[in-house]
N, C-alpha and C positions, 0 to 999 in steps of 0.2 A: 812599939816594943811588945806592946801586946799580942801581936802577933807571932813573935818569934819565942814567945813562952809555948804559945800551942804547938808548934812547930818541934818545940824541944821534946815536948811531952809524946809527942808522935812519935820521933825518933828516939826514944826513950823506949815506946810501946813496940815497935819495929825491931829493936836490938833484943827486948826478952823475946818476941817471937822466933828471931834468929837464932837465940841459944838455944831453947825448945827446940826447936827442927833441927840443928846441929848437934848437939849431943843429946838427942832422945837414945836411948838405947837399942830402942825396936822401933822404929818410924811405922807408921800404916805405908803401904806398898801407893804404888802409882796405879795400882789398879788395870795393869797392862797396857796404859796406854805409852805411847812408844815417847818418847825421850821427856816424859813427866818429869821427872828425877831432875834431870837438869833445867827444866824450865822451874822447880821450886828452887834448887839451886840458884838461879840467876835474881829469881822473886827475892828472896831471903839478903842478897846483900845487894838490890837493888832499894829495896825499900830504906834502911839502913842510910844508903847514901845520897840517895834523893830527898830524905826529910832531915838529913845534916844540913845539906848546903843551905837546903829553908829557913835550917834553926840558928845557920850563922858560923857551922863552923866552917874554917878554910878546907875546901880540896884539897890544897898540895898537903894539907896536916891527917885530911880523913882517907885520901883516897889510901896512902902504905898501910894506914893503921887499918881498913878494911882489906885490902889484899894480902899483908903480913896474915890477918884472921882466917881470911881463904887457905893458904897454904897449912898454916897449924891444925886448921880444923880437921883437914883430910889426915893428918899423920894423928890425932888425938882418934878421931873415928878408928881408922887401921889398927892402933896399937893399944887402946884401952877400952874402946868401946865394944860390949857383947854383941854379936847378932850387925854390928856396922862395919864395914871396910871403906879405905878409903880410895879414893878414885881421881888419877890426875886430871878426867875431866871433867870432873864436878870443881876443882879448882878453878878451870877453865872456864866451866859456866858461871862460877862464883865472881871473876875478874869482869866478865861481860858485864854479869849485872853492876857490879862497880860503874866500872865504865859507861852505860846508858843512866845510871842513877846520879849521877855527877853530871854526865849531860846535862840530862833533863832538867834536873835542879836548878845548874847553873843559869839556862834558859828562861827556867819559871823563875827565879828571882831577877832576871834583868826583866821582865815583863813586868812582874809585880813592880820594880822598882819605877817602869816608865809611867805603868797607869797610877801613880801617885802623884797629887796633885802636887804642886809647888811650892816651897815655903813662901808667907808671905814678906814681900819686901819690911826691910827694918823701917822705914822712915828716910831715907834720905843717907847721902854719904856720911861718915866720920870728920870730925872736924882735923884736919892735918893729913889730910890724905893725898893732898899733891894734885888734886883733879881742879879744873878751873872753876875760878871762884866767879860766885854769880854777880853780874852790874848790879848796881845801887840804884 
């Protein structure tokens, strides 16, 4: 259980960095390197959905509620934000990282869930449980 508190707190710290980088008014530039823009794009709601699935919540609930934010974000940039436009491939790139962040995750918590060790046996069957009963 303890684990998936940190995991929350991560994706916690993941989602204010996304809003910072999503509506900053003026971002710092990519510094001319060629499609920077879209690999912070893809970083920003990969992170997001990679430290969900850790933290426990469902894909099929985080993945729309992350790609519905994709889509918004670029019409909120375009249409209210100074100095931002909004760009259908930064959507684009935004879905990807969905998409490999939800991989990922999913994979790392079937990992983590294998190398955990096994609960220990209770003691023996339940008494009425239908299984054969031991000779006297």
């Amino acid at each position: 259980m303890r684990d998936r508190r940190v995991w929350a707190v991560l994706f916690a710290l993941a989602v204010v960095v996304q809003l910072i980088a999503l509506y900053l008014p003026n971002p710092p530039s990519g510094g001319g390197i060629p499609g920077a823009d879209k690999a912070v794009h893809a970083a920003v709601f990969l992170a997001p959905a990679l430290l969900g699935v850790l933290a426990g919540l469902r894909p099929v609930v985080l993945a729309p509620l992350l790609i519905a934010h994709a889509i918004v974000s670029e019409v909120v940039q375009h249409l209210l934000l100074p100095g931002r436009g909004g760009d259908p491939w930064d959507a684009v790139a935004d879905i990807v990282g969905v998409a490999v962040g939800l991989a990922v995750g999913s994979a790392l918590l079937l990992r983590l869930r294998a190398d955990r060790p096994a609960a220990p046996a209770s003691g023996g069957a339940p008494t009425g449980s239908g299984g054969p009963r031991p000779q006297p």
